[in-house]
N, C-alpha and C positions, 0 to 999 in steps of 0.2 A: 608488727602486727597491723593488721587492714580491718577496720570496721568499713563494712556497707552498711549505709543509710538508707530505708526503705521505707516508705509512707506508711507504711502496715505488711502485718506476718501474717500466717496462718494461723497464731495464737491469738490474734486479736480479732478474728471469727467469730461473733459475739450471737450467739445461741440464745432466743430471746425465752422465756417462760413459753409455753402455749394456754395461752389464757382463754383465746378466742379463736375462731376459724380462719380471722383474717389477720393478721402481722401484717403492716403497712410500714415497714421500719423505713421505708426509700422517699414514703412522703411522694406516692404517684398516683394517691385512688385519693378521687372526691369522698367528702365525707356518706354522698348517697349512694355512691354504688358497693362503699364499705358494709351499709347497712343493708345494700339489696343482697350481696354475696351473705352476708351473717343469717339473713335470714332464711334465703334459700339453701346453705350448708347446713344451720340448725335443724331445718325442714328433714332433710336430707336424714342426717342421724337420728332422728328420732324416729322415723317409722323406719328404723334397721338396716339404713342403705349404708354406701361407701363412708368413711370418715376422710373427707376429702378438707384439706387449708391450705392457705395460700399467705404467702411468707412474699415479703419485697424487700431487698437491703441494696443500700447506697452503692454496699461493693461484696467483694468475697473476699477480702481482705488477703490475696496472693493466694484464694486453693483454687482448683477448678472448677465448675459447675456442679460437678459430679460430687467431687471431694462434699463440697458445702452439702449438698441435699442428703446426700448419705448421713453427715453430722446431725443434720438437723430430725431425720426420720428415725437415725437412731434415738436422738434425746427426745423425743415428742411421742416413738411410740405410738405414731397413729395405726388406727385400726383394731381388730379384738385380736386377742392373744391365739384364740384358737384359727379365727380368719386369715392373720395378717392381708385384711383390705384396705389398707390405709391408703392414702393419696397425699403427695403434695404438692402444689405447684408454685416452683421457686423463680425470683425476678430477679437478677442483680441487675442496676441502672446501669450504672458505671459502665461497666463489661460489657453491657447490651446482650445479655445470657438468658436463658429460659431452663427452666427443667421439670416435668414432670414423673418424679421418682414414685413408682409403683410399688406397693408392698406383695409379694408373694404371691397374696392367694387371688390377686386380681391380675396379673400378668398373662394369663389365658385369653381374658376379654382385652384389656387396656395392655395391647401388647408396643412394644420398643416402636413397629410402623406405625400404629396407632396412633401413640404418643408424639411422633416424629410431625404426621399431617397435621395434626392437631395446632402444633407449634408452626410449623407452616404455610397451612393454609388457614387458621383463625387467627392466632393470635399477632405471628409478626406482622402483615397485612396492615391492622391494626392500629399497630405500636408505631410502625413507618407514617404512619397520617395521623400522628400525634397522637391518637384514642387511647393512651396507656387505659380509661377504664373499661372502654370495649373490648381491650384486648385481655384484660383478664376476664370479664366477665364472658368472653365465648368461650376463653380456654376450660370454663368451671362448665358452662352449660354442658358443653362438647364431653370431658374428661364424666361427667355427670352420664351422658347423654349414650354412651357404652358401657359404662361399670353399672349402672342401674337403668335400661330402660323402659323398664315400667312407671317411671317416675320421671314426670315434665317439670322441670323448672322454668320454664318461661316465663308464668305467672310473678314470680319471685323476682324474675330478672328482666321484666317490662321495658320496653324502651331501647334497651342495648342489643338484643337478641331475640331474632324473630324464629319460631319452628318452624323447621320443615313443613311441606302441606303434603298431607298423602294423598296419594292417587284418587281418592273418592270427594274430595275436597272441590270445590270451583275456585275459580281464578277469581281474586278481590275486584 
């Protein structure tokens, strides 16, 4: 008989409560930008937009990217039943992994390309120059910034993320 020894299984995938918008299980977001993103997400759901959170774990404990945020969308339920607009956006450290798992009824706006720039051109950027909290705080503005655009989080997210200027706007 052959036992393999593995630092962790896919059973030890530990699915935390959803208490809050933000899960910081990876211990990578300052305590301020935990409460700029809580706030801006709160913001966010209350006048009826996305139910978008953001999840960080140390590892994925042997599933895939994929595997892990499916688990986690499934047991968290984000978004309304009749919408499914839910969002999440997931970090494993470890792995150096991203994923932003879309629910259903936002897949139209927040599509696969979407989600893919998003992750490419804000967040890893980012992450490569150490910002782990720039980097999720664009990836939340961005993911934000097409599933609801009538609604600007900038204000909420001060400091780490500037808006776009529109055309009628002048140069600072």
């Amino acid at each position: 008989v052959l036992f393999l020894a593995s630092s962790s299984s896919a059973a030890d995938f530990d699915i935390p409560p959803l208490r809050t918008a933000v899960t910081d299980r990876a211990g990578i977001l300052s305590k301020a930008s935990r409460e700029q993103l809580e706030s801006a997400l709160q913001h966010l759901r209350q006048i009826g937009g996305t139910q978008l959170a953001v999840l960080t774990v140390p590892d994925l404990a042997g599933l895939t990217i994929e595997q892990a945020s499916i688990r986690v969308a499934d047991a968290w339920k984000l978004g309304s039943k009749q919408g499914d607009n839910g969002v999440l956006l997931l970090v494993a450290r470890d792995e150096r992994k991203i994923r932003i798992e879309v629910g259903q009824g936002l897949e139209g706006s927040l599509t696969d390309a979407y989600s893919k720039r998003i992750i490419d051109e804000g967040i890893t950027p980012l992450f490569r120059a150490g910002d782990m909290n720039g980097g999720v705080l664009m990836g939340v503005y961005q993911i934000a910034r097409i599933t609801n655009p009538d609604v600007d989080l900038a204000p909420y997210l001060e400091g780490h993320v500037r808006a776009p200027r529109t055309p009628n706007q002048a140069e600072p």
